[in-house]
PDB file of N, CA, C and O in Angstrom:
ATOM      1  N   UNK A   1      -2.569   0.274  14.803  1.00  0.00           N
ATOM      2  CA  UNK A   1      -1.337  -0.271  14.241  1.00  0.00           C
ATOM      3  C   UNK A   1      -0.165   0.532  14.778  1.00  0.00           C
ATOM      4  O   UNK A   1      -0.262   1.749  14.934  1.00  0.00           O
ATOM      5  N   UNK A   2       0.785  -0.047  15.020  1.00  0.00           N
ATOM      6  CA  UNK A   2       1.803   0.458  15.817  1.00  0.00           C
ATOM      7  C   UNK A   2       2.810   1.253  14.430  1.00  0.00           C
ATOM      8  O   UNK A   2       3.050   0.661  13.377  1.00  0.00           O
ATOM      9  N   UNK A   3       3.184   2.376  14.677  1.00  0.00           N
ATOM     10  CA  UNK A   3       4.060   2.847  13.536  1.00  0.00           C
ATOM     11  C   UNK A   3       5.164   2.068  13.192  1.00  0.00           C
ATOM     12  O   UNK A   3       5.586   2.208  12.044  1.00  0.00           O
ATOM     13  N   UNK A   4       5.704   1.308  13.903  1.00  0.00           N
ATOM     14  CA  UNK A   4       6.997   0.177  13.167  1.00  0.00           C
ATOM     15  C   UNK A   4       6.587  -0.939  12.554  1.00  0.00           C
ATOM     16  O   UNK A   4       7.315  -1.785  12.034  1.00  0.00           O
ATOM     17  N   UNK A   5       5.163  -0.942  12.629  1.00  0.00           N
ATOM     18  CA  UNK A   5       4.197  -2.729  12.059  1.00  0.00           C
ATOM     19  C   UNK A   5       3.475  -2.037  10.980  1.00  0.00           C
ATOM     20  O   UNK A   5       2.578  -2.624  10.375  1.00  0.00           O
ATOM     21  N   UNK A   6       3.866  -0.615  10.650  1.00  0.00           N
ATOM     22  CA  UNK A   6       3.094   0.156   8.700  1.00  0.00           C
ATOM     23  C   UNK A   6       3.627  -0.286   8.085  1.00  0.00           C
ATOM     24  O   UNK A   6       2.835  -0.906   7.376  1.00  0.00           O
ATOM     25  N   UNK A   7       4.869  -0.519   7.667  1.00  0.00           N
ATOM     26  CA  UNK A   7       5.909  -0.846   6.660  1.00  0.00           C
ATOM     27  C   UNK A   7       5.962  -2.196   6.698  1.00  0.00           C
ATOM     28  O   UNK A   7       6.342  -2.749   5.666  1.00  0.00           O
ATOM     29  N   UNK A   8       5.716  -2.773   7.500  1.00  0.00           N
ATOM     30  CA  UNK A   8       5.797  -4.351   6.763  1.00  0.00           C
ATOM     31  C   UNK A   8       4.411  -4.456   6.110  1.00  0.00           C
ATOM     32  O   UNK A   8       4.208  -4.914   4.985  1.00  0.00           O
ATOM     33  N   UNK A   9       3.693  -4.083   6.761  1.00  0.00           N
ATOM     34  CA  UNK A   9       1.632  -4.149   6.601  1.00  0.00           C
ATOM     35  C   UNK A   9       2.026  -3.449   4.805  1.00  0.00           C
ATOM     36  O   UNK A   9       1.470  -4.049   3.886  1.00  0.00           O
ATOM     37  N   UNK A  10       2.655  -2.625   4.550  1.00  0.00           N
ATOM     38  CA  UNK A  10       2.819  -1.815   3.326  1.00  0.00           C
ATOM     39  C   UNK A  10       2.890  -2.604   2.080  1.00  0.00           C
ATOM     40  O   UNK A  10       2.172  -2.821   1.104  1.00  0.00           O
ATOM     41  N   UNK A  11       4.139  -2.966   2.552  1.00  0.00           N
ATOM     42  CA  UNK A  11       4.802  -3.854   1.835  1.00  0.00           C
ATOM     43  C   UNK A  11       3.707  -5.069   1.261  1.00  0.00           C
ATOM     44  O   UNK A  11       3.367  -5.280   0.097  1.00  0.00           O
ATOM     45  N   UNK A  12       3.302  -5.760   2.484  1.00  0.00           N
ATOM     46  CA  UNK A  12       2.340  -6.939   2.001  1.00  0.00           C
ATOM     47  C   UNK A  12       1.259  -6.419   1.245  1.00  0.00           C
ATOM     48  O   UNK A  12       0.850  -7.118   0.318  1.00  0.00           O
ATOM     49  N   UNK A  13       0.643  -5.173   1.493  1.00  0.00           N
ATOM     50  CA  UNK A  13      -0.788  -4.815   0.537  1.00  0.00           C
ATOM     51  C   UNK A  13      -0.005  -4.635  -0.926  1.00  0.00           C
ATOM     52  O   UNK A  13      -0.475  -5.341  -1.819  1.00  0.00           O
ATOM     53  N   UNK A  14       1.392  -3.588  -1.381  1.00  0.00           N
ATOM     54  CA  UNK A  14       1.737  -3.645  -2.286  1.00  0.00           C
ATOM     55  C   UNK A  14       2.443  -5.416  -3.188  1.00  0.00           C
ATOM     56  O   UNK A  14       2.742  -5.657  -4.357  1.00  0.00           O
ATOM     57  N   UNK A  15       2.449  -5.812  -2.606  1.00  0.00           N
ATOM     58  CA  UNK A  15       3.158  -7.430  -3.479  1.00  0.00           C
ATOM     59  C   UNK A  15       1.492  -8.354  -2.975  1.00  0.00           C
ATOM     60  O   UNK A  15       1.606  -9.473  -3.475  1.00  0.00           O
ATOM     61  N   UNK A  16       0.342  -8.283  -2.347  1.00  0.00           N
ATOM     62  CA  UNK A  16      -0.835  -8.918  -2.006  1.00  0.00           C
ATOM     63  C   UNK A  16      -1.228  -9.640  -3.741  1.00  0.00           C
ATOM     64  O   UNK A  16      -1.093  -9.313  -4.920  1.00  0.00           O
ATOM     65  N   UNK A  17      -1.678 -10.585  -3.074  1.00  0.00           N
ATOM     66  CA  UNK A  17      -2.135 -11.621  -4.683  1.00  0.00           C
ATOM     67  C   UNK A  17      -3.589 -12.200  -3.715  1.00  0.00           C
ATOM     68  O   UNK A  17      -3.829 -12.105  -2.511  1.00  0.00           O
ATOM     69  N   UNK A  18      -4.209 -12.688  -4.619  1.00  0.00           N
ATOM     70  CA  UNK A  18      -5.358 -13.579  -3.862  1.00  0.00           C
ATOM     71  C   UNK A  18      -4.605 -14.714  -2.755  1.00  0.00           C
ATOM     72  O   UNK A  18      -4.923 -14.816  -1.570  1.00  0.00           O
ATOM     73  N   UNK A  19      -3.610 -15.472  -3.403  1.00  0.00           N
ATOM     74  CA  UNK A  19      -3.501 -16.414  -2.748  1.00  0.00           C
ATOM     75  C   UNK A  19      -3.037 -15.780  -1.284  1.00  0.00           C
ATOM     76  O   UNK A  19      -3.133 -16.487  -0.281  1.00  0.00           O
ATOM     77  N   UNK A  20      -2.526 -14.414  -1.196  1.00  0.00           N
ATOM     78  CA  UNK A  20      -1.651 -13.954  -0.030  1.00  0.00           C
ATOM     79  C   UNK A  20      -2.747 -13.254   0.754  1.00  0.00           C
ATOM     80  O   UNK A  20      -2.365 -12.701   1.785  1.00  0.00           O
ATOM     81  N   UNK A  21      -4.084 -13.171   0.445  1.00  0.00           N
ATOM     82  CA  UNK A  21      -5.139 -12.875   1.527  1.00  0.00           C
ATOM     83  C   UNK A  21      -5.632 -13.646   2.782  1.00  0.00           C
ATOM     84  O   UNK A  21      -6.293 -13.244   3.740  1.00  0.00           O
ATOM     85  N   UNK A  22      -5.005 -15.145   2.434  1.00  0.00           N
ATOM     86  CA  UNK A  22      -4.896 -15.313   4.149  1.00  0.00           C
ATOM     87  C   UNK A  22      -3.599 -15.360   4.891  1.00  0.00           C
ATOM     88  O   UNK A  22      -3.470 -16.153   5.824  1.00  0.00           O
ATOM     89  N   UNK A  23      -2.952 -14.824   4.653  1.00  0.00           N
ATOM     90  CA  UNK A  23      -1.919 -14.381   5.582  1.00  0.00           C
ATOM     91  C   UNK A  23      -2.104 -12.782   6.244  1.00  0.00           C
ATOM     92  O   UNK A  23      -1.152 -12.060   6.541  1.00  0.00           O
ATOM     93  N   UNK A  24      -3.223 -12.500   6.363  1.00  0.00           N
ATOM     94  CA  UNK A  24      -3.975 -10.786   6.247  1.00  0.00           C
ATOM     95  C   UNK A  24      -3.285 -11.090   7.788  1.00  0.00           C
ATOM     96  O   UNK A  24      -2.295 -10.424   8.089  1.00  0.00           O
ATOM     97  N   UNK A  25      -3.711 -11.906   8.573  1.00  0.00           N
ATOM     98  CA  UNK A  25      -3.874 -12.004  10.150  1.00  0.00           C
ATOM     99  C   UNK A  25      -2.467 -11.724  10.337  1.00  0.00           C
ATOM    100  O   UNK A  25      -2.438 -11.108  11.402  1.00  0.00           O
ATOM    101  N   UNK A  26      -1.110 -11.843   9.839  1.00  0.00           N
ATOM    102  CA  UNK A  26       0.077 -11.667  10.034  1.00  0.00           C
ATOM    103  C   UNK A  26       0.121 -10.289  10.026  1.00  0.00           C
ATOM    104  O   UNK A  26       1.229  -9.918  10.415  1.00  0.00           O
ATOM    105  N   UNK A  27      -0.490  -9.521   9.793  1.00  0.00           N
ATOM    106  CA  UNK A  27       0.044  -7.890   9.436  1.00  0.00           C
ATOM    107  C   UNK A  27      -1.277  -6.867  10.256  1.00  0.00           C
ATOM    108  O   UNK A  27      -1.076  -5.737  10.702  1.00  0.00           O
ATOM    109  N   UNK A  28      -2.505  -7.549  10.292  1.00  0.00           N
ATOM    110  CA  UNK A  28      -3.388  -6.972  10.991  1.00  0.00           C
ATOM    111  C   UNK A  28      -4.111  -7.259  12.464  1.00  0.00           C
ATOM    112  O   UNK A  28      -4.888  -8.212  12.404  1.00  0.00           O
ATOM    113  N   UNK A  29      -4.051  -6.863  13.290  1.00  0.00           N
ATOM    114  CA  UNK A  29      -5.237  -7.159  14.510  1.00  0.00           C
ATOM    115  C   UNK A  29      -6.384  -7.829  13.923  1.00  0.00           C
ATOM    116  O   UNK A  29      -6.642  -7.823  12.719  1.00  0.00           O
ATOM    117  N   UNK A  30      -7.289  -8.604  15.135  1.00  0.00           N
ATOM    118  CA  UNK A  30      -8.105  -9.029  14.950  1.00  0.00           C
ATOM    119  C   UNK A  30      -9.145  -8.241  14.824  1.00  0.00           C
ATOM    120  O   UNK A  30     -10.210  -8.703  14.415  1.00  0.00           O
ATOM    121  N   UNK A  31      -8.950  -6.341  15.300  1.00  0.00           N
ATOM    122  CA  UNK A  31      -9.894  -5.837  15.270  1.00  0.00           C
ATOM    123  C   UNK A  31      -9.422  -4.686  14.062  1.00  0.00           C
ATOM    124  O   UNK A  31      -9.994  -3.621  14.296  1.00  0.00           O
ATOM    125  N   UNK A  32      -8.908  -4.640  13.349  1.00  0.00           N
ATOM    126  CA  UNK A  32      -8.832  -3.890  12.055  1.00  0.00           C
ATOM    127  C   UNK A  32      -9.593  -2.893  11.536  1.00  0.00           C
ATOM    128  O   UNK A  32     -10.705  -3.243  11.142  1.00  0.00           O
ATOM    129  N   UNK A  33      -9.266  -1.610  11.413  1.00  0.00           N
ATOM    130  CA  UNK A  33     -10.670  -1.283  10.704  1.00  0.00           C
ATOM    131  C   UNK A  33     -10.199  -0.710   9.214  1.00  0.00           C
ATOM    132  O   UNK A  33      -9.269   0.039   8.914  1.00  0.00           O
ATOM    133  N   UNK A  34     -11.117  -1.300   8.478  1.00  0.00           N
ATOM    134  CA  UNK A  34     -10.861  -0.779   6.969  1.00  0.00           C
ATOM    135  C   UNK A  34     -11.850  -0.216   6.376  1.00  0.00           C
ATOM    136  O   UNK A  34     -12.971  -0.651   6.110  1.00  0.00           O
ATOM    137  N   UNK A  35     -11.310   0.894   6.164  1.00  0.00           N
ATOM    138  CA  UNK A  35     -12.715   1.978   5.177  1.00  0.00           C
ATOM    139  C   UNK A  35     -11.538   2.380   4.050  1.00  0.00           C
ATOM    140  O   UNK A  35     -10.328   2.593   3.974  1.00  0.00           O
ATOM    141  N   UNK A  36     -12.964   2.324   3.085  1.00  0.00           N
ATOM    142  CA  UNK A  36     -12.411   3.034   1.166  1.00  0.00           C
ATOM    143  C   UNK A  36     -13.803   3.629   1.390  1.00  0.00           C
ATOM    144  O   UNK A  36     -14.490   3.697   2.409  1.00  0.00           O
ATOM    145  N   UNK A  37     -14.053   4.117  -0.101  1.00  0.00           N
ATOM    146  CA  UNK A  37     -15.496   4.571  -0.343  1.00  0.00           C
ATOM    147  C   UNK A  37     -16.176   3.739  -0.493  1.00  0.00           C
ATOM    148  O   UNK A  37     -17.288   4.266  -0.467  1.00  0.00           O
ATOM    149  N   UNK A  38     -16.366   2.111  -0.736  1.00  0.00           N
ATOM    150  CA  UNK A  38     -17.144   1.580  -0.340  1.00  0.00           C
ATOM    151  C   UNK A  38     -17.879   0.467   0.525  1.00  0.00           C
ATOM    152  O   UNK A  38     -18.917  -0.188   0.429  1.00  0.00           O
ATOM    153  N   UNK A  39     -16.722   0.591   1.502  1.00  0.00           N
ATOM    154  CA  UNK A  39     -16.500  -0.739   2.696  1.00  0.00           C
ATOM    155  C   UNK A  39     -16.127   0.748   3.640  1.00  0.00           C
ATOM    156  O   UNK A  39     -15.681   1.850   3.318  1.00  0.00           O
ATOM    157  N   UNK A  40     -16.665  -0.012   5.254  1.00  0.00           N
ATOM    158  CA  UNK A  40     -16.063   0.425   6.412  1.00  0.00           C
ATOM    159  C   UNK A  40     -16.477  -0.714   7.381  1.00  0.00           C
ATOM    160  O   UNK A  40     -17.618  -0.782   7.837  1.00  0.00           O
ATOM    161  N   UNK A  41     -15.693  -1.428   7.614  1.00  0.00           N
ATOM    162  CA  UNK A  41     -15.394  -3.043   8.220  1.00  0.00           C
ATOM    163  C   UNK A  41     -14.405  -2.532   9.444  1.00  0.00           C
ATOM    164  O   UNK A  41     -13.352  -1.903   9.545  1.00  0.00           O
ATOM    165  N   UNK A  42     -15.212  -3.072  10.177  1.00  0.00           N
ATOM    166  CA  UNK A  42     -13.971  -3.769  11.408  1.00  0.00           C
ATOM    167  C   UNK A  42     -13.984  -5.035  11.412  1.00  0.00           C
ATOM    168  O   UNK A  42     -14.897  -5.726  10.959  1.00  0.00           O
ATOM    169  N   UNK A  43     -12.748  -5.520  12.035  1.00  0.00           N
ATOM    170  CA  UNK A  43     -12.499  -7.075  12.003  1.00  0.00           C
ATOM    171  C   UNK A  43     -11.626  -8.197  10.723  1.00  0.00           C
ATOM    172  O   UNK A  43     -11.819  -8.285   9.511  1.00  0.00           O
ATOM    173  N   UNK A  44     -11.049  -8.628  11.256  1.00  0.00           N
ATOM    174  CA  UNK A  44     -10.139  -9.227  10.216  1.00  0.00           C
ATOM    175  C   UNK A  44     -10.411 -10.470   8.983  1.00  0.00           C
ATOM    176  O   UNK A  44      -9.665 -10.984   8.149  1.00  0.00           O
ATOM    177  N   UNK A  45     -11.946 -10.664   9.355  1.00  0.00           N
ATOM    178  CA  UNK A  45     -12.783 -11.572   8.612  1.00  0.00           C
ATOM    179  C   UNK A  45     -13.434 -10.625   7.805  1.00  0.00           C
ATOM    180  O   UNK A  45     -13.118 -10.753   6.622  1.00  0.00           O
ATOM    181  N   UNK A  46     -14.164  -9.798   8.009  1.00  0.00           N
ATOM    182  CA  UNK A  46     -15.127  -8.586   7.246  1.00  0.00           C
ATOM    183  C   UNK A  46     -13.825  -8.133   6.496  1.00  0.00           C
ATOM    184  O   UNK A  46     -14.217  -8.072   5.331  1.00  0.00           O
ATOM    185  N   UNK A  47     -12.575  -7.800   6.500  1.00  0.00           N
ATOM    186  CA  UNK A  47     -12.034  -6.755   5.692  1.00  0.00           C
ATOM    187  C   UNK A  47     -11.133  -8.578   4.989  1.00  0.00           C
ATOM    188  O   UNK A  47     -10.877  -8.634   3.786  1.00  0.00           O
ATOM    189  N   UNK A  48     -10.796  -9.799   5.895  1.00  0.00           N
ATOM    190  CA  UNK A  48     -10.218 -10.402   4.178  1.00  0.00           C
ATOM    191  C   UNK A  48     -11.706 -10.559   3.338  1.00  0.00           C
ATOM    192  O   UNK A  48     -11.333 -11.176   2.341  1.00  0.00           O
ATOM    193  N   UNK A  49     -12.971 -10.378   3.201  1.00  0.00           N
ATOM    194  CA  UNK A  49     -13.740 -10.782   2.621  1.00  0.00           C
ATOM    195  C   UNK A  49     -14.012  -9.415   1.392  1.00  0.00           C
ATOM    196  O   UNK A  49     -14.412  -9.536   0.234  1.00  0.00           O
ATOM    197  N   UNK A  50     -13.659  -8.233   2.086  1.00  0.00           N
ATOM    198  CA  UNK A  50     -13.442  -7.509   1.140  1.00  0.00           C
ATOM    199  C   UNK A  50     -12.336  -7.270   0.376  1.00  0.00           C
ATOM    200  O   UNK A  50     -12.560  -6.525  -0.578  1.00  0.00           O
ATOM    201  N   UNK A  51     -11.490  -7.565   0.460  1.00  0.00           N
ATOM    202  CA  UNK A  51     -10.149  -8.253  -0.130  1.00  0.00           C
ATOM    203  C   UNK A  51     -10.708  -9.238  -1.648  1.00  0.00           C
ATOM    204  O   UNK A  51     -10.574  -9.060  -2.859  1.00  0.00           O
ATOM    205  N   UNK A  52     -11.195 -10.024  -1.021  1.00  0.00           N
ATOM    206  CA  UNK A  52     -11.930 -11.396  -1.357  1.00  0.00           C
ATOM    207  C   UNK A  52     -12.418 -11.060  -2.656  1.00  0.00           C
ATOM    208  O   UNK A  52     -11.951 -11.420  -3.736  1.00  0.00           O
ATOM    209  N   UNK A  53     -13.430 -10.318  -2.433  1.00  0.00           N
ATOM    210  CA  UNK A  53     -14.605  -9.807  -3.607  1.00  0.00           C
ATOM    211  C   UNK A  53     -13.793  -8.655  -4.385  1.00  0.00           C
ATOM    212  O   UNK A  53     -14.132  -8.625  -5.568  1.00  0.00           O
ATOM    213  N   UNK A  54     -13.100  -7.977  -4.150  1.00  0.00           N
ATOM    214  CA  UNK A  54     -12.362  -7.379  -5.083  1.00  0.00           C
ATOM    215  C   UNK A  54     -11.315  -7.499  -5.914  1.00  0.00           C
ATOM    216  O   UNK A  54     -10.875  -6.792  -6.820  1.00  0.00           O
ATOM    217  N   UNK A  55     -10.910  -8.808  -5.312  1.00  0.00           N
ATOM    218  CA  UNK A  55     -10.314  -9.423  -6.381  1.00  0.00           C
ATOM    219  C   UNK A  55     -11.148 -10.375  -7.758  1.00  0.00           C
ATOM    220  O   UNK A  55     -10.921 -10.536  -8.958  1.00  0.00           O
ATOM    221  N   UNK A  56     -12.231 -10.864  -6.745  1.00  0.00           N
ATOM    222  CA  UNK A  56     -13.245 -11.574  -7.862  1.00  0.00           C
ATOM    223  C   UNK A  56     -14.107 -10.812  -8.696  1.00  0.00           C
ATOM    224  O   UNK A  56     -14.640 -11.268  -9.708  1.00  0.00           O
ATOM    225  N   UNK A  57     -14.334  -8.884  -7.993  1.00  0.00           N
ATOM    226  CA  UNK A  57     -14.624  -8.422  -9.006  1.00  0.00           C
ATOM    227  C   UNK A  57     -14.117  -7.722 -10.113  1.00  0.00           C
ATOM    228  O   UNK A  57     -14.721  -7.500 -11.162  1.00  0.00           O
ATOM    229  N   UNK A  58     -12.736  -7.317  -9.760  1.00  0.00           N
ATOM    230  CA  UNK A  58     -11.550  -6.975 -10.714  1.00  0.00           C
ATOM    231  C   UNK A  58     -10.784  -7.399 -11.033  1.00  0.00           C
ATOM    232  O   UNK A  58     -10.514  -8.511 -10.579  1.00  0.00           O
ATOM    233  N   UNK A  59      -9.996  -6.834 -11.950  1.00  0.00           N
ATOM    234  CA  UNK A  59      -8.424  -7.223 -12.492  1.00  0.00           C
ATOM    235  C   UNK A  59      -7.418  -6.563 -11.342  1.00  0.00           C
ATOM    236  O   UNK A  59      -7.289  -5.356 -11.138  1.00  0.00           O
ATOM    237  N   UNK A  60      -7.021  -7.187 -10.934  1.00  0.00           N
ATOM    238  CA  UNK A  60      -5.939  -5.821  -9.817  1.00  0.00           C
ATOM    239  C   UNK A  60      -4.799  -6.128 -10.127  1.00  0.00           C
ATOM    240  O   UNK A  60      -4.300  -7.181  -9.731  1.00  0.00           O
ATOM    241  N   UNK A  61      -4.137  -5.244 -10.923  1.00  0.00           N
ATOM    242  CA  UNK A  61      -2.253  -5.901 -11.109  1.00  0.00           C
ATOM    243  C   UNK A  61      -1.898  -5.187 -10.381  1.00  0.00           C
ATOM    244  O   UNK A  61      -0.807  -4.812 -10.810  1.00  0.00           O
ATOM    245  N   UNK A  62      -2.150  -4.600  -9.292  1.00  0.00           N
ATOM    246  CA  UNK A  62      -1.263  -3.994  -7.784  1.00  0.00           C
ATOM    247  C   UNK A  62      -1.684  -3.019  -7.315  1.00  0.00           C
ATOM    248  O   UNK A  62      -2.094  -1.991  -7.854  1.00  0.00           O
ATOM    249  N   UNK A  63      -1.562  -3.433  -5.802  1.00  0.00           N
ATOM    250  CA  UNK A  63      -1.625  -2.012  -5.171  1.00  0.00           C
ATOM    251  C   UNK A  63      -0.718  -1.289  -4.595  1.00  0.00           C
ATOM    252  O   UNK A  63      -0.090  -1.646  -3.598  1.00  0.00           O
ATOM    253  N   UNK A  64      -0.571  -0.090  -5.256  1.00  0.00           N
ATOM    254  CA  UNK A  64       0.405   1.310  -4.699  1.00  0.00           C
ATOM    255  C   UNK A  64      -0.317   2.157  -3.656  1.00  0.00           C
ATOM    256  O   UNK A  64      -1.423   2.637  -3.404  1.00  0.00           O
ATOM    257  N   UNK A  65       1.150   2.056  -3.108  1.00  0.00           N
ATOM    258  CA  UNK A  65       1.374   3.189  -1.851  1.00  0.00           C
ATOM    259  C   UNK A  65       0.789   4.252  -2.543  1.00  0.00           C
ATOM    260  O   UNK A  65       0.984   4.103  -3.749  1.00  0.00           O
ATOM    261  N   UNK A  66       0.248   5.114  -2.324  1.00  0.00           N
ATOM    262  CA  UNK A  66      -0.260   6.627  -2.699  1.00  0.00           C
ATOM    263  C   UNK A  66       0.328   7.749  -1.513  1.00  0.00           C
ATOM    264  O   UNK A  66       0.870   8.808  -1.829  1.00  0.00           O
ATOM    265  N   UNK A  67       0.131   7.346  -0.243  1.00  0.00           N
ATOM    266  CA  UNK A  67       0.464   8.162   0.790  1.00  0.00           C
ATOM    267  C   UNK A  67       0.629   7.278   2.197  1.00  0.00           C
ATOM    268  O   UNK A  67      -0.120   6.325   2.411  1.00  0.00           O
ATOM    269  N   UNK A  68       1.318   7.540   2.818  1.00  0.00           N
ATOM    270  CA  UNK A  68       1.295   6.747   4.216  1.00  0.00           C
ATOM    271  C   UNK A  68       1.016   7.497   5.443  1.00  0.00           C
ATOM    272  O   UNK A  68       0.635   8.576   4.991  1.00  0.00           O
ATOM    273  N   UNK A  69       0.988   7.553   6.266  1.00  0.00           N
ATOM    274  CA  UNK A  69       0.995   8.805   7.759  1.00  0.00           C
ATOM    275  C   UNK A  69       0.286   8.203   8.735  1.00  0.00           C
ATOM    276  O   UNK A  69      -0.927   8.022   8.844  1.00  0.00           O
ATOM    277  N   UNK A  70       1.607   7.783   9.751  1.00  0.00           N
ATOM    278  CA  UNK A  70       1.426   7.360  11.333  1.00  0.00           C
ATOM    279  C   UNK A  70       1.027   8.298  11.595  1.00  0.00           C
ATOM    280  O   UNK A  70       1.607   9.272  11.116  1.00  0.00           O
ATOM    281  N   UNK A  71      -0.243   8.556  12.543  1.00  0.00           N
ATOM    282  CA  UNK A  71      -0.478   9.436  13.351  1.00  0.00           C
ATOM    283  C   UNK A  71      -0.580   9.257  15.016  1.00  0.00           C
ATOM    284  O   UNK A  71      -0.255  10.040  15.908  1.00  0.00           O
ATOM    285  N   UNK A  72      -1.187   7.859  15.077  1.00  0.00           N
ATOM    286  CA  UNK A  72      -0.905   7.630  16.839  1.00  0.00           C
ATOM    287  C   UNK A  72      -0.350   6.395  16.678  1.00  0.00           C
ATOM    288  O   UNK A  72       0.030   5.930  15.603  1.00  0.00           O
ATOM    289  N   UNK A  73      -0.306   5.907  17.653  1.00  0.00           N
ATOM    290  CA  UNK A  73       0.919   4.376  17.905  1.00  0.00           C
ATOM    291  C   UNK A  73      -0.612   3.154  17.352  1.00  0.00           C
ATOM    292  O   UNK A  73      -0.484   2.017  16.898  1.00  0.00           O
ATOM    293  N   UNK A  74      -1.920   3.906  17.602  1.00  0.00           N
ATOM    294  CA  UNK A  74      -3.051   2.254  17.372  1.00  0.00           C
ATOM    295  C   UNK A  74      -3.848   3.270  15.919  1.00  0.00           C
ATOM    296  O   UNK A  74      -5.071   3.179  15.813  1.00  0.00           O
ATOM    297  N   UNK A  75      -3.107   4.136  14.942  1.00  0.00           N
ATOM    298  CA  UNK A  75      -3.993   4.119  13.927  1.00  0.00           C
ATOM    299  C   UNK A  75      -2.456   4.452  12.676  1.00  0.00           C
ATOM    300  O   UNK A  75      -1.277   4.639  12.975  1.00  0.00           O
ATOM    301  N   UNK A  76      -2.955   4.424  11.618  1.00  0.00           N
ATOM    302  CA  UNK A  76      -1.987   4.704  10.434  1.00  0.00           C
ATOM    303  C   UNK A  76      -2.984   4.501   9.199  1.00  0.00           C
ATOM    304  O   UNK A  76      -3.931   3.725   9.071  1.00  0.00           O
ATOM    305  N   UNK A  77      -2.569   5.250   8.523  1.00  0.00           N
ATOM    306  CA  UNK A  77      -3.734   5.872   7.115  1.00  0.00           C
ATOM    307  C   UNK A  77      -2.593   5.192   6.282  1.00  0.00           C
ATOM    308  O   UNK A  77      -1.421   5.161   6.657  1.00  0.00           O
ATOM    309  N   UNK A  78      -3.124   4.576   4.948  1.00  0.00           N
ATOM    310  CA  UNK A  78      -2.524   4.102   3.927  1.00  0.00           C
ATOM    311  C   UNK A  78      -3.538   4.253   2.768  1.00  0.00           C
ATOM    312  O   UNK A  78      -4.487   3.499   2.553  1.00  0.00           O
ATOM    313  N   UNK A  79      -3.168   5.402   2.020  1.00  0.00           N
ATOM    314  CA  UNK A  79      -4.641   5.431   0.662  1.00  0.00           C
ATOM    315  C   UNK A  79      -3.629   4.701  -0.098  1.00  0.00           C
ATOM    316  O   UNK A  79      -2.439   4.542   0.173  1.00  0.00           O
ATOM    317  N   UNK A  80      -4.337   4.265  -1.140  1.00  0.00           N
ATOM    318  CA  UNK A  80      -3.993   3.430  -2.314  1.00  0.00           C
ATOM    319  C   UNK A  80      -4.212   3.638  -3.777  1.00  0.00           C
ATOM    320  O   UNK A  80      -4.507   4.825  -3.918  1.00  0.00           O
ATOM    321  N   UNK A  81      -4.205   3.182  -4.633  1.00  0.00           N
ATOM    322  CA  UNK A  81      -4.560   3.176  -5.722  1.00  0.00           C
ATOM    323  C   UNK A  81      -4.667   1.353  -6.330  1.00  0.00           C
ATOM    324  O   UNK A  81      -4.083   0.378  -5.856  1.00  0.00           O
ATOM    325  N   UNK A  82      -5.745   1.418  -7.659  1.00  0.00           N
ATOM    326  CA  UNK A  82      -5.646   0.166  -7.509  1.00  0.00           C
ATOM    327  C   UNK A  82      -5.852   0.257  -9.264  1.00  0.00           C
ATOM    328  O   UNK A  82      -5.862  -0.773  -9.938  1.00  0.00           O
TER     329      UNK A  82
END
């Protein structure tokens, strides 16, 4: 992820609703990689599907920024809270 394409990507995970999980492809590559503690997915189908199921298995009234940090121009860390 390019450091000027975090902050919009930010933005969308913090205001994200179910219905706004397919617009994932607007903010991510096709090759994405998403790890928490219990997903580590590449690809933009594997990570909306974990999107997917965590909304069907929780309540989520939002996700917060916790920390952000560009480190190269093709990676950027975003922990969360949920």
């Amino acid at each position: 992820m390019r450091p000027d394409a975090a902050e919009p990507y930010l933005r969308f995970l913090t205001t994200l609703t179910p219905a706004g999980v397919g617009q994932l492809d607007r903010y991510c590559t096709p090759d994405v990689h998403f790890r928490d503690p219990f997903h580590d997915t590449v690809g933009i189908e594997a990570y909306r599907r974990v999107l997917i199921a965590m909304y069907e298995a929780m309540e989520i009234e939002e996700f917060r920024s916790e920390e952000h940090t560009s480190e190269l121009q093709s990676q950027s860390t975003i922990s969360y809270a949920v």
